[in-house]
PALOTI-827137 format. One record per residue (C-alpha): x, y, z; residue in three letters. Coordinates in steps of 0.2 Angstrom, whole numbers, plus 5000, padded with zeros to 4 digits. Example, Ala and Ser with C-alpha at 12.3 -4.5 7.8 and 13.67 -1.06 7.14 Angstrom:
% PALOTI-827137
506249785039Ala 506849955036Ser 
***
This chain:
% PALOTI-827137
582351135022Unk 583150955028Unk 583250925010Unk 584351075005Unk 585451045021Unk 585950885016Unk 586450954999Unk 587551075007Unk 588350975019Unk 588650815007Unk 590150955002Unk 590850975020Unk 592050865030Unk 591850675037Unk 590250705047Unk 589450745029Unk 590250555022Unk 589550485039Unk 587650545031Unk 587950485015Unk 588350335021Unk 586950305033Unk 585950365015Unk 586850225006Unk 586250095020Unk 584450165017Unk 584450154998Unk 585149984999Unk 583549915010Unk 582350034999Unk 582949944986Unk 582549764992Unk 580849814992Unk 580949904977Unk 581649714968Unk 580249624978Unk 578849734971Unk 579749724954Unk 579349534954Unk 577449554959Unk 577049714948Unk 577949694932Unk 579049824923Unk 577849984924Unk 578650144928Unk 578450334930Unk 578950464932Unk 579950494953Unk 580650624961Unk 582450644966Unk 583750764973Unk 584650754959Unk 583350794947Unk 581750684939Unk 582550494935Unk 581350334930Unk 580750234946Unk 579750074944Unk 577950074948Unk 577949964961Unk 579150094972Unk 577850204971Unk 576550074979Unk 577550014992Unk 577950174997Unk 576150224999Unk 575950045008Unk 575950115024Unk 577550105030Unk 578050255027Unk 577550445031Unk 576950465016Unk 575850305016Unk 575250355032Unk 574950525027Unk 573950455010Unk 572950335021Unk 572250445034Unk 571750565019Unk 570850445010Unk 569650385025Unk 569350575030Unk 568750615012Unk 567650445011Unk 566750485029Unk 566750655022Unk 565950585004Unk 564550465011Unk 563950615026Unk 563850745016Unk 562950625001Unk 561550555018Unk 561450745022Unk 561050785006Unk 559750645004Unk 558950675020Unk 558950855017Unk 557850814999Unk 556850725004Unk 556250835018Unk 556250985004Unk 555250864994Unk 553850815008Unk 553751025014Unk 553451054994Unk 552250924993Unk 551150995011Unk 551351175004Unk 550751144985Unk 549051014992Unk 548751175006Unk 548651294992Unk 547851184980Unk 546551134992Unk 546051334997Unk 546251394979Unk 544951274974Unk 543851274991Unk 543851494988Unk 543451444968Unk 541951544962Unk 540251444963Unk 540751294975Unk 539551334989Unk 538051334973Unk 538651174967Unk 538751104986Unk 537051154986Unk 536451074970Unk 535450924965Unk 536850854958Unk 538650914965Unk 539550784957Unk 539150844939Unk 539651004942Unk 541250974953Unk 541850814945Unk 542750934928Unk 543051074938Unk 544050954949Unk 545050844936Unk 545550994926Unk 546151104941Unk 547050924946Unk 548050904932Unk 548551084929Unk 549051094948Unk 549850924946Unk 549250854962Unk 548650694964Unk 546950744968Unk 545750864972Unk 544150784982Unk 542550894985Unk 541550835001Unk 539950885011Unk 540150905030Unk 539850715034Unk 541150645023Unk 540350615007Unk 541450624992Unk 540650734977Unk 542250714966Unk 543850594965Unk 545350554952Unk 544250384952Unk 542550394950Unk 542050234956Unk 542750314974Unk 541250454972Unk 540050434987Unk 540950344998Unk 541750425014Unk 543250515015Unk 544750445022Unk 545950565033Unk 545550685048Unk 543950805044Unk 543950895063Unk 545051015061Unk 544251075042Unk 542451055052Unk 542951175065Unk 543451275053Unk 545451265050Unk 546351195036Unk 547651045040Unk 548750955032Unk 549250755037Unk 550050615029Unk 548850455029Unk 548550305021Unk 547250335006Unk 546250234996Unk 547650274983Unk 548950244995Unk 550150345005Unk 549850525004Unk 550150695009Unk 548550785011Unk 547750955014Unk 546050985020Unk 545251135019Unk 543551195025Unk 542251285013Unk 541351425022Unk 539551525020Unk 539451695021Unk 539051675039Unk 540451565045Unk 539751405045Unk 540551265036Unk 539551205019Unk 540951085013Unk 542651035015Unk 544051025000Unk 545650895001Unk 547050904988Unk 548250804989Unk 550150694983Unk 550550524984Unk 552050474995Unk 552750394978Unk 552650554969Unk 553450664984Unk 554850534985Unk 555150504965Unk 555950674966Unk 557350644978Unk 557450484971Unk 557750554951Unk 558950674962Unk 560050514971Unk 560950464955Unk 561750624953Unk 562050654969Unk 563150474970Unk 563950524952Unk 564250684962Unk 564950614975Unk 566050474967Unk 566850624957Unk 567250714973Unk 567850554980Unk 569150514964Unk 569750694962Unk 569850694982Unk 570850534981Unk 571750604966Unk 572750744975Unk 572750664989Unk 573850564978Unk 574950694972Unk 575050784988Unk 575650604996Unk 576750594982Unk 577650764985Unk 577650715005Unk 578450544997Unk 579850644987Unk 580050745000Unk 580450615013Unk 581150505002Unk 580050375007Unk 580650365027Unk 579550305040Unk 579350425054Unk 580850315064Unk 581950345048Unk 581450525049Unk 581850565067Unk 583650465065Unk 583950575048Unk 583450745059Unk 584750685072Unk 585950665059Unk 585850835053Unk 585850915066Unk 587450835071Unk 588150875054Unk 587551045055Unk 588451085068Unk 589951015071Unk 590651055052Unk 592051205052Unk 591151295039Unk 589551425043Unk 587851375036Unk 586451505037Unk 584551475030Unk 583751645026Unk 581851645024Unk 581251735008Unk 580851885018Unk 582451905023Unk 582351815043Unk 583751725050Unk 583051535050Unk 584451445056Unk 586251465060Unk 587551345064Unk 588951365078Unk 590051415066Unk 589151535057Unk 588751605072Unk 590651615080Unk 591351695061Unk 589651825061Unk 589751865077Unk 587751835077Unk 586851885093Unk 586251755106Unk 584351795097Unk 584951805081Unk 583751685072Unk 582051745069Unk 582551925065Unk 582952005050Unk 584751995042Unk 584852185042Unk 584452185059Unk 586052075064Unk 587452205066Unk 588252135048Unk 589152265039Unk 588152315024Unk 588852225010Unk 588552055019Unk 587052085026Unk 586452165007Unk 587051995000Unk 586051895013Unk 584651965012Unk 584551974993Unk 584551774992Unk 585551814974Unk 586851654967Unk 588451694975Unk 589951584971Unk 591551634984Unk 591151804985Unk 592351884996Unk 591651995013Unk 592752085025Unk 591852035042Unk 592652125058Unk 594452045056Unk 594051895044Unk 593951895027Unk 592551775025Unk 592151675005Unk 590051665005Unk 589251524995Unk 587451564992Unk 586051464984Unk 584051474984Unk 583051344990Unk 581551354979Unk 582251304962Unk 581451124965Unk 580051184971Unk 580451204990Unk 580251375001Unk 580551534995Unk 582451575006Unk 584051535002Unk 585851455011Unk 587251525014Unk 588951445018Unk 590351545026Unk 592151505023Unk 593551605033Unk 594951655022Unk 595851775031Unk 597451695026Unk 597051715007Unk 596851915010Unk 598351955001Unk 598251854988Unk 596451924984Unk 597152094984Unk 598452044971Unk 596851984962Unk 595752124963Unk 597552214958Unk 597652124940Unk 595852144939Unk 595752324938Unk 597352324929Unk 596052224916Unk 594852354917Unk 596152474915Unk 596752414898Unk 594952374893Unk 594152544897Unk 595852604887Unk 595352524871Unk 593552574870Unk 594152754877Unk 595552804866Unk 595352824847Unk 593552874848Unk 594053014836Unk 595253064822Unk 595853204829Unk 597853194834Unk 597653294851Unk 596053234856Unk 596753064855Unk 598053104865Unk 596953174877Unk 595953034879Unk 597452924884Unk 597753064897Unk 596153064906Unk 596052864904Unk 597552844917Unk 597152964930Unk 596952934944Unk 596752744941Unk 598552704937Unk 599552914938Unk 599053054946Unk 599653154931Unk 599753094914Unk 600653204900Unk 600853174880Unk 602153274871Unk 601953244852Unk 603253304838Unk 602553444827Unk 602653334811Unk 601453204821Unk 600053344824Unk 600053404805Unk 600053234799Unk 601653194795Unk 603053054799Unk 604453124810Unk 605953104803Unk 606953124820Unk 605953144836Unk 607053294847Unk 605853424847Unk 604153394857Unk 602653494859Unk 601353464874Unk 600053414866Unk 598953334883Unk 598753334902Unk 597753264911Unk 597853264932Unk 596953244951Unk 597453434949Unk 597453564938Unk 599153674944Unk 600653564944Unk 602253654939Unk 602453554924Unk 602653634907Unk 600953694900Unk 600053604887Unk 600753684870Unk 602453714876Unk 603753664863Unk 605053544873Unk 606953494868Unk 607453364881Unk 609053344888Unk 610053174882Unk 610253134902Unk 608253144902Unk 607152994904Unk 606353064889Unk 607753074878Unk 608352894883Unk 606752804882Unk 606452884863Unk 608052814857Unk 608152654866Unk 606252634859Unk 605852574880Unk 605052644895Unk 606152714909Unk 605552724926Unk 606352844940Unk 605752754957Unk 606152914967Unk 606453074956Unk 607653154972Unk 608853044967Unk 608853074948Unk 610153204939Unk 609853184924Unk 608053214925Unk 608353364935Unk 609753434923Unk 608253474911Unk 607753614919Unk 608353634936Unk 607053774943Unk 605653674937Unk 606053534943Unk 606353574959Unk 604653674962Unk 603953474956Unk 604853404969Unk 604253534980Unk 602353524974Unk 602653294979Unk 602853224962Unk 604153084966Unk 603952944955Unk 603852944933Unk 603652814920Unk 604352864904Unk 603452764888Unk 603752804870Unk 602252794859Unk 602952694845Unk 602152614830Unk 603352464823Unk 604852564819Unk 604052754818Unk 604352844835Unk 602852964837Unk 603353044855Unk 603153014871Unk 602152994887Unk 602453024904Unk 601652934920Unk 601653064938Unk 601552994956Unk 601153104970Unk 599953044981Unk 600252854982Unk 602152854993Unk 602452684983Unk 603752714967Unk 602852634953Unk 603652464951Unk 604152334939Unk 602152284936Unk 601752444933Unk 603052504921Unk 602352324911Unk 600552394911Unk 601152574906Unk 602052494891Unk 600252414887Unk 599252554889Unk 600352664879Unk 600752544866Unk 598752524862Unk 598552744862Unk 600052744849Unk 599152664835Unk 597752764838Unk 598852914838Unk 599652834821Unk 598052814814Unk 597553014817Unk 598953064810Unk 598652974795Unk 596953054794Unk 597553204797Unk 598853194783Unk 597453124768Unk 596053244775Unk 597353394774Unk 597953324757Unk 596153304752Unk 595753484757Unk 597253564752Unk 596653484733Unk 594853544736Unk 595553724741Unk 596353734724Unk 595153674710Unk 593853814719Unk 593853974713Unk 595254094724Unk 594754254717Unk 592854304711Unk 593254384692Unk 592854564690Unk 591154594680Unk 589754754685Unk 588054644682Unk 588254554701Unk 588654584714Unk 589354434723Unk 589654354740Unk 589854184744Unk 590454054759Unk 591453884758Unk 591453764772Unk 592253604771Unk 591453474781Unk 592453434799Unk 592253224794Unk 593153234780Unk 593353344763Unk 591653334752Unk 591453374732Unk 590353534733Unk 590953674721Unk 590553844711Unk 590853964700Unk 590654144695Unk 590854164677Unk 590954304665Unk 590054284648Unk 590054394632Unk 588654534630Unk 589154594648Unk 588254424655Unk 588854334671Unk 588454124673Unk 588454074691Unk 588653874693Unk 588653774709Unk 588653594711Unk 589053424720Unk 589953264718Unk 588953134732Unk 590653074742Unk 591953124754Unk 593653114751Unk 595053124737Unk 594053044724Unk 592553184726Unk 593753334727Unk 594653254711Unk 592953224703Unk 592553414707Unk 593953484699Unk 593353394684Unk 591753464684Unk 592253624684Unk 593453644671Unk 592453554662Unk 590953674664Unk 592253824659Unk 592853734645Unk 591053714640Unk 590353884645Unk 591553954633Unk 590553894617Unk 589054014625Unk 587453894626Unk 586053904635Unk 585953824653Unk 585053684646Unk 586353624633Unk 587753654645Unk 587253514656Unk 586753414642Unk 588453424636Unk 589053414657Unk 587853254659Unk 588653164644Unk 590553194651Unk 590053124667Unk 589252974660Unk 590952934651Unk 592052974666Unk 590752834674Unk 591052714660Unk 593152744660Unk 593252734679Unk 592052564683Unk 593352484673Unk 594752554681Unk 594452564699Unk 592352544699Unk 592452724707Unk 590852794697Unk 590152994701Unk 588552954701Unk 587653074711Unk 588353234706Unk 587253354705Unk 587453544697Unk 586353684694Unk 586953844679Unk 586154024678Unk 586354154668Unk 586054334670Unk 585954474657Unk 585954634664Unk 585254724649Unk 583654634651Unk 583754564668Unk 583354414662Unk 584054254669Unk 584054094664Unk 584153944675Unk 584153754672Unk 584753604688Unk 585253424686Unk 584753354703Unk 585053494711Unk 584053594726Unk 583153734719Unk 583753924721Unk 583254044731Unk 582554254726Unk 582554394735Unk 581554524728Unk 582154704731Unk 580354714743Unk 581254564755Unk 580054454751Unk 580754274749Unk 580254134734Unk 580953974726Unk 580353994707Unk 580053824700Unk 581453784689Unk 581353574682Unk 582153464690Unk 583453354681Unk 584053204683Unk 585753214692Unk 587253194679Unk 587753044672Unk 586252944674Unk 585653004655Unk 583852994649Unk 582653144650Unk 583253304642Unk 583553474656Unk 582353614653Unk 582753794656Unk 581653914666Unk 581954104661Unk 581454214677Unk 581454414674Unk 582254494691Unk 582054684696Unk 583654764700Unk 584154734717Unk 583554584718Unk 584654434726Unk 584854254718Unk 585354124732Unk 586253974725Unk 586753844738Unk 586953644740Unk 585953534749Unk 587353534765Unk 586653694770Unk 584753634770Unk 584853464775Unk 585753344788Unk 585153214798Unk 584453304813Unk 583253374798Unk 582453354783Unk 582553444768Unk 580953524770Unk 581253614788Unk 582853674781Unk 582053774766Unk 580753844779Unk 582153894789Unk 583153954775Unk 581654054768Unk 581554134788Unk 583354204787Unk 583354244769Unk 581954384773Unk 582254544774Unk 582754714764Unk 584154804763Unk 585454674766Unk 587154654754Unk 587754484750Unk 588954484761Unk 587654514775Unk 586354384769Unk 587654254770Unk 588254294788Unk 586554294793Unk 586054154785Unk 587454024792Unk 587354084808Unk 585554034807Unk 585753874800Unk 587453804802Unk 587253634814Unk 588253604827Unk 589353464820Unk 589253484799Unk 589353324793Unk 589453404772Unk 590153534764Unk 589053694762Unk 589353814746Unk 588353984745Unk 588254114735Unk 587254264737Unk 587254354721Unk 586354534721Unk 585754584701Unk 586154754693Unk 585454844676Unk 586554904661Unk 585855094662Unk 584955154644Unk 586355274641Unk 587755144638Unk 586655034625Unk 586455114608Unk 585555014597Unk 585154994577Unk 584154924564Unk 585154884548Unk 584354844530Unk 584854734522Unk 585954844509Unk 587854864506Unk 587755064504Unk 587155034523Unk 588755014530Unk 589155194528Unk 587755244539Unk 588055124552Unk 590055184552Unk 589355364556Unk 588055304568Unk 589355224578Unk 590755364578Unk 589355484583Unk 588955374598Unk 590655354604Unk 591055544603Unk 589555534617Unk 590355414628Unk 592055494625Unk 592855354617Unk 593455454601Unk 594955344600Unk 594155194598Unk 592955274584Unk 594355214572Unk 594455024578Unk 592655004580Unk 592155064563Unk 593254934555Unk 592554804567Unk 590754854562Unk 590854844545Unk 591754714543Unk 590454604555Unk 589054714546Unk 589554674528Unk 589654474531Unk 587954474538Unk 587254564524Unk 588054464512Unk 588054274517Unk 586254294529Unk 584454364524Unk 583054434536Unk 583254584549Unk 585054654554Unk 585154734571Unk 586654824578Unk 587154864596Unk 588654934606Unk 588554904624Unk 589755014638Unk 590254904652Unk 591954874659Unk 592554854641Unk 591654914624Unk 590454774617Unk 589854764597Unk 588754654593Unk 587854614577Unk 586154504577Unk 585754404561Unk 584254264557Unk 585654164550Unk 586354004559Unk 588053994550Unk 589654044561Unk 590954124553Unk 592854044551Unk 594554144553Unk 595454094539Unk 597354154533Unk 596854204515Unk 598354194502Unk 599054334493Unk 598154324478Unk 596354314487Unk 595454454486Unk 594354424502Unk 594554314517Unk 595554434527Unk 594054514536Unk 594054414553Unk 595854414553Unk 595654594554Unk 594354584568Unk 595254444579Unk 596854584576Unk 596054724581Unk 594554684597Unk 595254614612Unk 594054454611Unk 592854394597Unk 591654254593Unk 589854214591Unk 588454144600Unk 586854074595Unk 585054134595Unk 583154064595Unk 582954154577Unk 584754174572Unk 586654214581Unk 587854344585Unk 589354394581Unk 590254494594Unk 591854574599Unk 592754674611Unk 593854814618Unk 594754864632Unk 594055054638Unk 595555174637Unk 
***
């Protein structure tokens, strides 16, 4: 404690100078010692204490401050006697208290020897035997050495020995006292034998009656019973020698913390110091407290107690126990580092230092100085001002331009402002700026925010489209590009001339003070914000105008940088919208329903198609470019004109994306040198539905498998092969051919739809399968159901579905024929047909058609071999085709006059509304078409 109160008044006034330089005196006559024991101890050092921290003190220091001198020498003397007196009684004790142990053992073990072998089976016989001494004598040895007694001595009632450890002692009398064993009791006594000092025990051996026969002594030498405590004294002195160095050894380190503490003052030294601080203490003009660690009130100066206003019994009770206000008395009684914190207390306006005490190992507590600074009050509230002004503009740039949305930015600069700075805080934004455009003159405003203590203000709603008066602060702050600021808006025409009803009801409601700031980036004017007082009677001020330009200025480029969002994502989506497909093309085989969401980050590459195919056939295509932005929604508008181009040529889904993957890889190739924009991750799945045999053929690059609905609602993914996605090249597609029942429902989707990053792609199929169930649904149905089940909260990708429902081509509109392969049997076919067409009441196509048929009928008979079928289908227009096994493909040519062939598809491309051929596992056909009258 003394310690840490001389470190906190060495920073007080001349009292605190008066210490240090008493300390200095001090120092200066430790350190004539310190020189003298330098000479006489040579330059050893260790480690010493300080206030300051651990510094190198010689050796020698640390002797003569244990020299006796001192407290700590005093306090290292005393200890060291205490534990020697202690050592040497406790190692005499322990002697003493052996050898005792050692003499009781020795009585005990020669009693029970003694009656063990006096009780022994056949000693009274023996006794009574010619020769005793030959019977005894073994018995006597052996039970001797395993009882480990010195001896064991058999006697008759006079004294006679039988037995003895020596035998040349046998017959002679026995030494020790026989009248106790004679009268029939059993002592024990230590004597002086013919083998020396012993302990023995002499036992009487009994008849049957009572009398005594004989009398037994067993027995230990002195020199055995005091070999034990003697093999026992040298561990008890190495005992004692180690208690006596570790003893010395903290008493060491305990004198050495006592010497650090007291620097190495003798108690005179001490009591001078103590007076010192005390008089320091108490006559500095600052307050010190010491708080325990349990939060008491140690000590107080007079100061401290005159700027607290501490009670006459203040120290000794808790610090929230002292009448403090809370703050205060919270910060006192935490012990936390404080550094000038200011404290309102009662009138003052106090600055509190506050340090712990037990960083060097000293008492858990801490000290506190006190400071009045009533007369810096102002100036700390212009502090704090600028401080939360900081805050302010700080909370502003991590709180505007969380988004990329043109009125949610706004908003954000809105609500950062109130109530903090305004009480009401309004945005107006030109038109152009929320569709993502440069104004090109800002006259005309819309409200795009507000933000306020209160929702009612009679200011003009959010939404409402603004023309400001030139005599407005609006009008002159956009075109003099700086804030304007109406202290008192009373006294301001031409603020009022914008609408004089309304602004008298805001007068009326207490709005009396507005800042006007343009939001401006570089030279582009955006619109304009507007800064309310109501409660606060203060006008805002110059100060305030400066952090309104700041807070503004840092909201407009967020602003700017919305809008320039807003204008790519628009230009982004308005390209997407285009390159999909506006208007599904009419065709009877499905019926289809689909749905296109744009993702809300930004415009992705996902696409379809519905497409009509020769033979009454429809393809359905969906796919995906990996990607947001211009360059996906470019890439998908690729894809799919390359996928019409190439469905034109009528292959099989397989080939398609053959064709598809190998487009993509060049695309890859052309643009990695260009710009090192590739595609790859595109991904796109083609199906093919005939209705006359229901069949539908399906092959994916990459892409997530479909769904089917069977007309019984019962939901499935058929396993189609997955592909690679397009253009990494490789491993050939494969097709799956699935047969569907009429009414069933192909579900074509992407993976936005299944997958996002709340789920995995698995959990989305289960919960697509889950809303796909169910009978009796149209397309249009199963797709509502089926996005409100599973669109997320916030898409993150595009979603494309398609619901396609199947239908059949009926019996009665397909007539079918087998054709030999005979010239003569293009006359039959001719009348075949005009008979079916009287049928279907198209008699004035009969005309057309025959010249179409033989035509196509006579160039397979003549340039392929093998079987001939022909077939006329009835859809929405009339559809001839003829099958062949040969894989050649016919060419329109312009034959010249003199040719007397080569003008037969000329005729057909003249007469059928469409022609062309497609090709077959065993051959190809060649088809054509009409319109229906």
């Amino acid at each position: 404690m003394l310690r840490h109160l001389g470190r906190t008044q060495a920073q007080s006034t001349s009292p605190a100078n008066g210490l240090r330089a008493w300390r200095r005196r001090a120092g200066a006559r430790r350190a004539d010692e310190q020189r003298a024991q330098r000479v006489s101890h040579g330059p050893a050092e260790e480690r010493w204490p300080h206030a300051d921290g651990p510094r190198r003190k010689p050796a020698g220091r640390f002797r003569s401050a244990l020299s006796g001198r001192s407290v700590a020498g005093q306090v290292f003397v005393l200890q060291v006697v205490i534990v020697l007196m202690l050592v040497v009684a406790a190692v005499v004790a322990l002697v003493l208290q052996v050898r005792h142990d050692s003499t009781q053992e020795a009585r005990n073990r020669s009693l029970a020897v003694a009656e063990t072998f006096a009780n022994a089976p056949g000693l009274r016989e023996a006794l009574r035997g010619s020769d005793p001494t030959a019977v005894l004598q073994p018995r006597a040895e052996t039970a001797r050495v395993r009882s480990e007694v010195d001896f064991i001595v058999v006697m008759n009632t006079d004294g006679t020995r039988y037995t003895h450890p020596k035998p040349d002692r046998i017959g002679r009398k026995f030494v020790g006292d026989m009248g106790p064993a004679l009268a029939g009791r059993s002592i024990t006594e230590e004597i002086e034998g013919t083998i020396g000092p012993l302990v023995q025990a002499v036992v009487p051996v009994k008849a049957p009656d009572g009398s005594v026969v004989g009398l037994v002594s067993a027995g230990i030498t002195t020199a055995n019973v005091g070999g034990v405590a003697d093999r026992q004294l040298p561990i008890l002195l190495t005992a004692a020698a180690a208690a006596l160095g570790l003893s010395t050894a903290g008493t060491a380190l305990v004198s050495r913390r006592l010497l650090r503490q007291t620097r190495g003052l003798g108690p005179y030294e001490m009591t001078r110091m103590y007076e010192h601080h005390d008089a320091v203490l108490h006559a500095v003009r600052e307050g010190v407290i010491i708080v325990s660690g349990a939060g008491r009130l140690l000590l107080a100066n007079d100061e401290a107690q005159q700027l607290l206003g501490l009670p006459a019994d203040a120290e000794g009770r808790h610090v929230l126990e002292l009448g403090l206000d809370a703050d205060t008395a919270g910060l006192l009684a935490s012990g936390r580092v404080a550094t000038d914190e200011v404290h309102p207390v009662g009138e003052r306006l106090l600055a509190i230092n506050q340090r712990p005490t037990d960083r060097q190992g000293g008492p858990p507590g801490s000290v506190a100085t006190l400071r009045d600074t009533t007369d810096l009050r102002a100036l700390s509230g212009r502090a704090e001002m600028a401080r939360e002004r900081l805050r302010l503009l700080y909370d502003a740039g991590v709180g505007i331009g969380t988004g990329l949305d043109v009125a949610r930015t706004a908003g954000e600069l809105a609500d950062v402002a109130v109530p903090r700075f305004a009480d009401f805080v309004t945005v107006d934004l030109a038109d152009a700026v929320l569709n993502g455009e440069e104004p090109n003159k800002v006259t005309d405003l819309r409200r795009t925010a507000f933000s306020g203590i209160r929702k009612d203000p009679p200011l003009y709603p959010v939404g409402e489209h603004i023309t400001f008066v030139a005599s407005s602060p609006q009008a002159r702050s956009l075109s003099t590009g700086h804030a304007v600021v109406e202290p008192n808006v009373k006294d301001a025409p031409g603020w009022q001339a914008q609408d004089l009803e309304r602004t008298e009801q805001v007068i009326a409601y207490g709005i009396h003070s507005l800042i006007t700031v343009p939001l401006r980036v570089g030279g582009l004017v955006l619109g304009v914000a507007n800064f309310w007082r109501s409660q606060k009677p203060e006008p805002f001020d110059t100060e305030e105008v400066a952090l309104a330009e700041e807070l503004v200025a840092r909201a407009a480029v967020s602003i700017d940088n919305a809008r320039r969002y807003t204008r790519e994502h628009a230009m982004a989506e308005t390209l997407q919208r285009s390159l999909l497909p506006r208007n599904l093309p009419e065709q009877n085989a499905l019926d289809v329903a689909y749905r296109y969401l744009p993702a809300q980050a930004g415009v992705g590459g996902d696409w379809f198609d519905v497409l009509p195919l020769p033979g009454a056939r429809v393809a359905l295509v969906v796919g995906d470019v990996v990607g947001h932005g211009l360059h996906a929604a470019a890439t998908m508008g690729r894809l799919r004109t390359a996928v019409h181009n190439f469905s034109a040529l009528d292959l099989p889904p397989h080939e398609l994306l053959g064709l598809l993957d190998e487009l993509v890889a060049r695309i890859d190739q052309d643009e990695a040198v260009d710009s090192g924009a590739a595609i790859t991750g595109a991904t796109c799945l083609y199906a093919i539905y005939d209705p006359v045999s229901r069949q539908c053929s399906v092959a994916r690059a990459g892409h997530p498998q479909p769904a089917l609905i069977r007309p019984d609602g019962s939901v499935e993914f058929p396993e189609v092969p997955a592909g690679l996605p397009l253009g990494l090249g490789g491993l050939p597609f494969e097709t799956a051919d699935l047969e569907l029942a009429e009414g069933s429902r192909l579900v074509l989707y992407t993976d936005g739809l299944v997958e996002d990053r709340e789920r995995d792609i698995d959990v989305g199929l289960e919960l697509l399968r889950t809303a796909l169930a169910g009978a009796d649904r149209s397309p249009e149905d199963t797709c509502r159901v089926v996005l409100d089940a599973m669109l997320p909260a916030r898409q993150s990708d595009d979603i494309a579905l398609i619901v396609a429902r199947t239908s059949a081509l009926s019996a009665d509109r397909i007539a079918d024929w087998q054709v030999p392969s005979d010239p003569a049997a293009v006359a039959d076919v001719r009348e075949s047909v005009t008979r079916q067409l009287t049928e279907w009441g198209l008699d004035e196509l009969a005309f057309v058609t025959e010249l179409i048929l033989s035509e196509l009928v006579t160039n397979a008979i003549r340039y392929s071999s093998g079987p001939i079928r022909v077939r006329m289908l009835r859809d929405r227009s009339l559809i001839c085709e003829v099958f062949d096994s040969s894989s050649t493909s016919p060419h329109l040519r312009y034959a010249a006059t003199t040719d007397e062939g080569g003008r037969g598809l000329f005729l057909v491309a003249q007469l059928a509304e469409r022609w062309g051929t497609r090709y077959t596992p065993t051959g190809k056909i060649i088809w054509a078409e009409q319109t229906l009258p």
